[in-house]
C-alpha positions as CSV (number, residue, x, y, z in Angstrom):
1,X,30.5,67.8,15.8
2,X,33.8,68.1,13.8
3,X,36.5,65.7,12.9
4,X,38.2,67.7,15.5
5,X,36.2,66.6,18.0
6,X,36.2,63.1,17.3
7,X,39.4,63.0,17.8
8,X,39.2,64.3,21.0
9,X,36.8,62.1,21.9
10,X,38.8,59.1,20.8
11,X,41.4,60.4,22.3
12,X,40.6,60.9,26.0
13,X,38.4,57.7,25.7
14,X,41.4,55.9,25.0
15,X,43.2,57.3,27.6
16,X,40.7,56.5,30.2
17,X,40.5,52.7,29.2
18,X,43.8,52.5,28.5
19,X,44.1,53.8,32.6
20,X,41.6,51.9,33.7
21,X,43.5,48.4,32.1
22,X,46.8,49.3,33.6
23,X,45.7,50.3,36.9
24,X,46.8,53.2,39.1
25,X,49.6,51.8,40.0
26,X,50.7,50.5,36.8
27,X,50.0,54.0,35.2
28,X,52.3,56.2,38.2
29,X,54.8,53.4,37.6
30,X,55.6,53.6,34.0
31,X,55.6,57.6,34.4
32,X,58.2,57.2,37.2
33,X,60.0,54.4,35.2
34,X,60.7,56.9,32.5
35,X,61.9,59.9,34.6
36,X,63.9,57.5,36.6
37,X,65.6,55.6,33.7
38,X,66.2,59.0,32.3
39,X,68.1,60.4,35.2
40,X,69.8,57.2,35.9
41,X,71.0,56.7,32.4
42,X,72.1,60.5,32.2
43,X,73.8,60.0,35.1
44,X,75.8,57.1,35.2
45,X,75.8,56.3,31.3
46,X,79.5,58.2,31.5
47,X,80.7,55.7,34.0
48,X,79.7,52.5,32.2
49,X,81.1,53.6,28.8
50,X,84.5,52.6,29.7
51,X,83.5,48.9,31.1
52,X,81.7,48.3,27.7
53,X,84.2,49.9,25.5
54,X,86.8,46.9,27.5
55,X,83.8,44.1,27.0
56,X,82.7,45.2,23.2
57,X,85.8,46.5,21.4
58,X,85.0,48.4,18.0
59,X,86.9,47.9,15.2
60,X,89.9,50.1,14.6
61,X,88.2,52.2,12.0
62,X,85.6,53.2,14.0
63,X,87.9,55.3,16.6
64,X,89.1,57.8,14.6
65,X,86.0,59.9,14.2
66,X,85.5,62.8,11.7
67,X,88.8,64.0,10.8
68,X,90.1,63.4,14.4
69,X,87.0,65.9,16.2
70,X,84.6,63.2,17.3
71,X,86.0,60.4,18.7
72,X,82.8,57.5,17.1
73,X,84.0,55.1,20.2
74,X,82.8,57.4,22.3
75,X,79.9,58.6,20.7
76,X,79.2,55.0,20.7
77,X,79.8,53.8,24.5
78,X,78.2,56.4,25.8
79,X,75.4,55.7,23.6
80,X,74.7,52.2,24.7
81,X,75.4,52.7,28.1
82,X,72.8,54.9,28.1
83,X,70.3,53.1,26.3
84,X,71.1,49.7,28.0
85,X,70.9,51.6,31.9
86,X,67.2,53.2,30.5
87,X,66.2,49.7,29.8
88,X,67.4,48.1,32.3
89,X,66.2,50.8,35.0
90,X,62.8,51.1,33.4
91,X,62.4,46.6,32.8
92,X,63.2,46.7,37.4
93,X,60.5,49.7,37.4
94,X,57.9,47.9,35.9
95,X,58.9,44.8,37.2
96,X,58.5,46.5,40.9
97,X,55.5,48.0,39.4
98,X,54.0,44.3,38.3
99,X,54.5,42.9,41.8
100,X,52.5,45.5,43.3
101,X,49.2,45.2,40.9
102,X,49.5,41.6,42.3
103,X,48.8,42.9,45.5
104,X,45.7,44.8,44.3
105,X,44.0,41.7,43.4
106,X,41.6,42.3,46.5
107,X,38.2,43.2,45.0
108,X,38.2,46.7,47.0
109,X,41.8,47.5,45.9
110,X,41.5,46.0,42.3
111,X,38.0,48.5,41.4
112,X,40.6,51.2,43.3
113,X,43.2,50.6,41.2
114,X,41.3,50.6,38.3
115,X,39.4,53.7,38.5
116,X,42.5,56.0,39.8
117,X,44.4,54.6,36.6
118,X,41.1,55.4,34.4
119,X,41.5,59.2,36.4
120,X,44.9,59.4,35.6
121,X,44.6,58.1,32.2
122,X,41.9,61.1,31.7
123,X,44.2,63.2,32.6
124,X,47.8,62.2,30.6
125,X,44.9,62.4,27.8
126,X,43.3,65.5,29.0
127,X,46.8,67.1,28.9
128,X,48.4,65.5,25.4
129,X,45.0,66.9,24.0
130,X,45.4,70.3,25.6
131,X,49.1,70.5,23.5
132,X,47.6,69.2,20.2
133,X,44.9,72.1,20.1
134,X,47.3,74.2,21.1
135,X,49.5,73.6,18.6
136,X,46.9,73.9,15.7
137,X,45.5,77.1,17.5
138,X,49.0,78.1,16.5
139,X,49.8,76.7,13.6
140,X,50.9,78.5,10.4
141,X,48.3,77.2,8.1
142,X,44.8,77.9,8.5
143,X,43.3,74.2,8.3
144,X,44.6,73.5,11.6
145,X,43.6,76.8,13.3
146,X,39.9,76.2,11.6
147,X,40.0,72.7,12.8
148,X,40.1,74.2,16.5
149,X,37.5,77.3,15.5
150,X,34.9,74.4,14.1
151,X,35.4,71.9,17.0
152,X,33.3,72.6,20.2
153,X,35.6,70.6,22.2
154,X,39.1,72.6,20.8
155,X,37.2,75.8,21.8
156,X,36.6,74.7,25.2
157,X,39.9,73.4,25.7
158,X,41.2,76.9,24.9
159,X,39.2,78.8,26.7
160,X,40.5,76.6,30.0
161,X,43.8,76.9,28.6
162,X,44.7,80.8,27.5
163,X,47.5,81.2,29.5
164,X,49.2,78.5,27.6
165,X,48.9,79.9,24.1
166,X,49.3,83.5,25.4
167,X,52.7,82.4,27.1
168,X,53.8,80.4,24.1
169,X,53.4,83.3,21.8
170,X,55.0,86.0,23.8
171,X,57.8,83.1,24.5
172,X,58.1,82.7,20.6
173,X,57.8,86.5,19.9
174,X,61.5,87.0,21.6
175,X,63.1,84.9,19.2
C-alpha cells in the first residue's frame, strides 16, 4: 500500500467517525445550515446593508473608494451583512439541529442516529476523496498522477469514477 492510500484510508475513516459522533441529524443539519445561510445571506445581505451603514458609520475616508469607482462603504456593508446573516442563519440551524439530537437520546434512535451520520460521513468522505484523486489524475506534474497509478485505492476510485475525469477534460479542452 502507498502513501496514497493511507490517505485514503485516513480519510474516509475520519469521515465515518467523525459521522458517527455528530449523528445523522447533526451531519444533514450542518450541510443544510450552509446552503441555507448561503442563500439567506445572498439574499437579503443587500437589504440589511443600509440599517448597518445607519448603526456603524465608517469614517469619512473610507466612502470615497478608488478614485470615485468603488464606493468601500459599500463594499463594506454588504460585506458584513452578509457574513453576520450566514452566521446568524447557520448558529439558529444548528441550534434547531442541537434540540433535535436531544430527542434522539432513546437507545433505538441514538444507535440510529449514529450509524446514518457514520453512512453519511462515508459518503461526504467517499466524495471529497473521489475530487482529490481526480485532481492528481489530472494534475500537471507527474508525482501526483503516479501517486494515483501506485495507489490501489486511487485506481479503484477511478475506475468508479471515469465519467468525472473524462467530462472534466473535455470541459477544460474548450477553454
Amino acid at each position: 500500500m502507498g502513501i496514497l492510500d493511507w490517505i485514503i484510508l485516513l480519510l474516509v475513516l475520519g469521515g465515518v467517525v467523525q459521522g458517527y459522533r455528530k449523528g445523522l441529524i447533526k451531519e444533514v443539519a450542518s450541510l443544510i445550515g450552509v446552503i441555507l445561510a448561503v442563500y439567506i445571506a445572498w439574499k437579503f445581505s443587500g437589504d440589511l446593508a443600509p440599517t448597518l451603514a445607519k448603526i456603524v458609520p465608517l469614517p469619512d475616508s473610507w466612502t470615497a473608494g478608488a478614485a470615485g469607482l468603488l464606493s468601500l462603504d459599500t463594499v463594506v456593508y454588504s460585506t458584513l451583512a452578509f457574513i453576520l446573516l450566514f452566521f446568524i442563519t447557520k448558529m439558529a440551524v444548528s441550534m434547531i439541529a442541537s434540540f433535535l439530537t436531544q430527542i434522539t437520546r432513546v437507545p433505538v434512535l441514538s444507535q440510529l442516529n449514529g450509524v446514518g451520520g457514520a453512512a453519511l460521513g462515508l459518503l461526504k468522505a467517499f466524495l471529497i476523496t473521489m475530487v482529490i484523486v481526480n485532481l492528481l489524475h489530472l494534475a500537471p506534474w507527474e508525482n501526483g498522477k503516479k501517486a494515483v497509478q501506485d495507489s490501489a485505492l486511487g485506481k479503484a476510485i477511478l475506475d468508479v469514477t471515469p465519467d468525472l475525469k473524462d467530462t472534466w477534460v473535455k470541459d477544460q479542452s474548450k477553454v
